[in-house]
N, C-alpha and C positions, 0 to 999 in steps of 0.2 A: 484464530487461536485454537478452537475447536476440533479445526481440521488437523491439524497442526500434533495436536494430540492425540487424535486418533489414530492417523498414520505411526506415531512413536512406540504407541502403545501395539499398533499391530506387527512393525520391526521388531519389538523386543521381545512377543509372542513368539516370533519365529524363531529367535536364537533361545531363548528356552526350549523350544521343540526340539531344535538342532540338538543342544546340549543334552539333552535327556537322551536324543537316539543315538548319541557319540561317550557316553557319561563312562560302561560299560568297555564296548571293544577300545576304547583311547585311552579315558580320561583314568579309568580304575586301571589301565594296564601300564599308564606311563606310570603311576604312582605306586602300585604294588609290584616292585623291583629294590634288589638287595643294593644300595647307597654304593657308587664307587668311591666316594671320598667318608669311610663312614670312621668316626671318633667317640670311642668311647673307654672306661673305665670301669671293673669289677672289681669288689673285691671278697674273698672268702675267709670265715675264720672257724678254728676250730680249737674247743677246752680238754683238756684234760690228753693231749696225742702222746703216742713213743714215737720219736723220731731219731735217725740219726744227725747228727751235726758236725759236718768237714770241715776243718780249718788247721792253720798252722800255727805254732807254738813252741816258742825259741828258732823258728826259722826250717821247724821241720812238718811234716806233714803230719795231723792228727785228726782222731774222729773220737767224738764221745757218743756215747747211748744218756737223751733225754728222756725223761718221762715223767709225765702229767707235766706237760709245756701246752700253752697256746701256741696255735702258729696260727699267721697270716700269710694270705696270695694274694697278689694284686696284679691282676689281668691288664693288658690293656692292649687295645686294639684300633689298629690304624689301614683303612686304604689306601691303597697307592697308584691312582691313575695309569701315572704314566709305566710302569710291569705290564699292563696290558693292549696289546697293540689297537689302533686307534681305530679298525673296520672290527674288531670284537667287541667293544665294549657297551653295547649293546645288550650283549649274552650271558659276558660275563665278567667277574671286578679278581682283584688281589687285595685280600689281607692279609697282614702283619701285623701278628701276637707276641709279646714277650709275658712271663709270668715268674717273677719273683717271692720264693715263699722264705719266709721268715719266722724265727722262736722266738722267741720275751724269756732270757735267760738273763737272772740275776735284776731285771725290771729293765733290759735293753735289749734292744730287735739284736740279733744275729742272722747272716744270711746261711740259709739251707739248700737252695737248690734258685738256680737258675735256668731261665729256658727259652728259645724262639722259635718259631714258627711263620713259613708264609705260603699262603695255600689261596688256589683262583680257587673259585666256585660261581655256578649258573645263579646268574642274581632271579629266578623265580623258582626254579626247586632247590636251590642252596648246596646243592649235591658237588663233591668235591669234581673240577673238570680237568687238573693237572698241564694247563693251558700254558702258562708262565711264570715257567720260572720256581714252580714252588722245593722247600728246604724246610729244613730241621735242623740247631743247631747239636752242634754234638762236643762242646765246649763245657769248661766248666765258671764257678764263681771266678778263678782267676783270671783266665779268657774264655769269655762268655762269644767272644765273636765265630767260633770256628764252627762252618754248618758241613752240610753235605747235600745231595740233591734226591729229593724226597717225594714218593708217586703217595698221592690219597685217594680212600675212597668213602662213597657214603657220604654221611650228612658230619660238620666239623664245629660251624659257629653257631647253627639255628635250622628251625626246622623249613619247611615250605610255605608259603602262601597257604589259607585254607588247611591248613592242618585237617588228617582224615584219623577218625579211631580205628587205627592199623598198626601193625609194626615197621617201623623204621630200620636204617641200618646207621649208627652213629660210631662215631671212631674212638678207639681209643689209644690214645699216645701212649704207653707205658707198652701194649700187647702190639702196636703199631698195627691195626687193621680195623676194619668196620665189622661190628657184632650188633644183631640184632635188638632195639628196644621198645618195647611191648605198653603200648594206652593199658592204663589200668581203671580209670577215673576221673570225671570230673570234678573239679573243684571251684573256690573262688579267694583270691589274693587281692586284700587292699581294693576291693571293691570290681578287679578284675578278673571275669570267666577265666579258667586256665585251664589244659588237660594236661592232666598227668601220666610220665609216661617212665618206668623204670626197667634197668638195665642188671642181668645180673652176670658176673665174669668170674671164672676162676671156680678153686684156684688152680693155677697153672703155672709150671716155669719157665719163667722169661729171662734166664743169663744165670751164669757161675764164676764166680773171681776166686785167684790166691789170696785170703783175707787174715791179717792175725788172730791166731789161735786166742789172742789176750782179748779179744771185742766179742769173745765169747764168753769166755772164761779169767776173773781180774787175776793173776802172774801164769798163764800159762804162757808159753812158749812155741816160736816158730810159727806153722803159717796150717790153713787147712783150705780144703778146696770149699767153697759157701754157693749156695745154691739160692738164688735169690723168686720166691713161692710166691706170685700176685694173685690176691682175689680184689672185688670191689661189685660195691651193688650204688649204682648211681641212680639216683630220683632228679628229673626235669618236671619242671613246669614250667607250660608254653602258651606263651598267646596265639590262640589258634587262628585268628584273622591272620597276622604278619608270621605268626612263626619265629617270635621273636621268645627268648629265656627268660620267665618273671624272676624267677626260682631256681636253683640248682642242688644238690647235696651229692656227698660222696662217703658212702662207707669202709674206706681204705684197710686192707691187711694185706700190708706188701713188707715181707721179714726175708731175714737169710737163714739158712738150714744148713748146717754141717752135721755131720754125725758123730755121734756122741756127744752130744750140747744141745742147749735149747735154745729155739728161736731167738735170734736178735730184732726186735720191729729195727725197719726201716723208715717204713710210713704206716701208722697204726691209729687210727681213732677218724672220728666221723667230723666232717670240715664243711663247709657251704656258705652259699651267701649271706652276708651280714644284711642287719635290717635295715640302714640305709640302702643299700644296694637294691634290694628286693622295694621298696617304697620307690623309689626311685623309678624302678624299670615299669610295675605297674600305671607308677601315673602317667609317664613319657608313651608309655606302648597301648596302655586300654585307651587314651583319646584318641591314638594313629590308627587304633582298631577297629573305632566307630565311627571316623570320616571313611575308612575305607568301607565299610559293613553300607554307611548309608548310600555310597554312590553305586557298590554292587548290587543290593538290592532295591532301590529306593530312588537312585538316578532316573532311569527312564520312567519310571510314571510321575513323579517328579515335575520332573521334564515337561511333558506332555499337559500333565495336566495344568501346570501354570500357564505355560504357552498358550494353550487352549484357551483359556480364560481373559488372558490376556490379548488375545485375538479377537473372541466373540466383544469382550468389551471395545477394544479401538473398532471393530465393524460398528458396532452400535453406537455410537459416537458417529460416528460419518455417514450413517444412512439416516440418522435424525437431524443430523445437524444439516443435510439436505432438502429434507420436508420442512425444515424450520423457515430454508429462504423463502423473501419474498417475492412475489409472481407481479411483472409488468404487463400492463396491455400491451 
């Protein structure tokens, strides 16, 4: 029995040893890669916004000017395997985003804007790869289906592995390109490290429609050329192990401009993740952040050193329990 045990004890030595010098180039690199099958839910809300609000009335098309409305977004995000061909998916995944924003007019949601998006990206630098298939829909609340075929660049759902205090290039859908956004600080969320990292945009214009002279002015008449003016200053915070979003905020002033009138907001007031949302992502992302934290630095001596131990004890078990037998003449 003795025996028995020492020999087990020094097998198990050796796959601890194993494990420790595989923990690293394997075991932390199968596991620190962006989920092809990944499922998840955001949601953001913001007090006091100007927004505009589309809809129809008596059967005809109309828009009113909100203000001081809540609105809510609700994010949600799905991989989709099969979008990516089956000798890539290794390198890299497809998600699909839809994002539903809503007002609380009269004490009931109304919809404001709908939207889709499906975009590959390199599941260890998150960096948009434009691999499969990706789109933007370019539809609205009444068909919401209608897309078009959409090149990305930059960082879209989250940041990299190992997050570095540097500037990033992250995208923004509204300017449709990647703009630099710049580590400002560390912080800590819900008990989770986080760097913070802010973007600022604008303002700039992005598009002009024939818009009623009336959405400017209440009985004026006919139509005037509007000039739609974005700016926005976005604040992230990131789990820097995964790279994952605790946090989000957006300081929105996106108005139209005709001349001789003043600004209509379009989207106007500061919006962000709500406190479940943010509870949520800290608890779910700072545990995934410190199994990974311990097998990156902590696997191989780890390793080694249980192994070891484990070794030196099953030897010394079997070189005693030899001295222990008895000697025949």
């Amino acid at each position: 029995m003795r025996r028995v045990l020492a020999v087990a004890l020094i097998v198990l030595g050796a796959l601890f040893v194993g494990l420790g010098i595989l923990a690293k180039p394997y075991l932390y690199r199968s596991l620190a890669v962006v989920p092809l099958d990944q499922r998840s839910t955001s949601i953001s809300e913001g007090r006091g916004m100007s927004v505009l609000y589309p809809h129809r009335e008596d059967g005809a098309a109309a828009i009113d000017k909100l203000v001081d409305v809540d609105v809510r977004s609700t994010r949600q995000i799905a991989g989709i395997p099969g979008k990516v061909p089956a000798g890539d998916r290794a390198k890299n995944v497809f998600w699909q985003t839809t994002v539903r924003s809503q007002a609380m007019l009269d004490g009931q949601p109304v919809d404001l804007s709908y939207s889709e998006a499906g975009v590959s990206l390199d599941r260890v630098t998150a960096e948009a790869t434009n691999c499969c298939g990706d789109f933007r829909s370019t539809g609205d609340l009444e068909d919401p289906t209608k897309t078009e075929n959409a090149t990305y660049e930059g960082l879209y759902f989250k940041f990299p592995f190992n997050v570095e205090r540097k500037d990033y290039l992250w995208y923004d859908t509204t300017l449709r390109r990647a703009e630099p956004i710049s580590f400002v600080r560390e912080e800590d969320v819900d008990g989770t490290p986080v760097f913070v990292f802010e973007q600022k945009l604008g303002p700039e214009e992005v598009g002009s429609l024939e818009a009623p002279a009336s959405l400017f002015s209440t009985g004026a008449t006919g139509t005037v050329t509007a000039t739609e003016m974005y700016s926005n200053t976005r604040t992230l915070w990131v789990e820097p192990v995964t790279g994952v979003l605790i946090d989000g905020k957006e300081q929105i002033n996106d108005v139209y401009e005709a001349e001789g009138y003043e600004p209509v907001a379009k989207t106007v007031g500061l919006i962000g993740f709500n406190e479940k949302t943010v509870a949520d992502n800290a608890k779910e992302w700072g545990g995934k952040a410190s199994l990974l934290s311990l097998i990156d630095r902590w696997g191989l001596l780890f390793g080694l050193v249980i192994g070891f131990l484990l070794v030196v004890g099953g030897a010394f078990l079997l070189l005693t329990g030899r001295q222990a037998e008895p000697r025949h003449a």
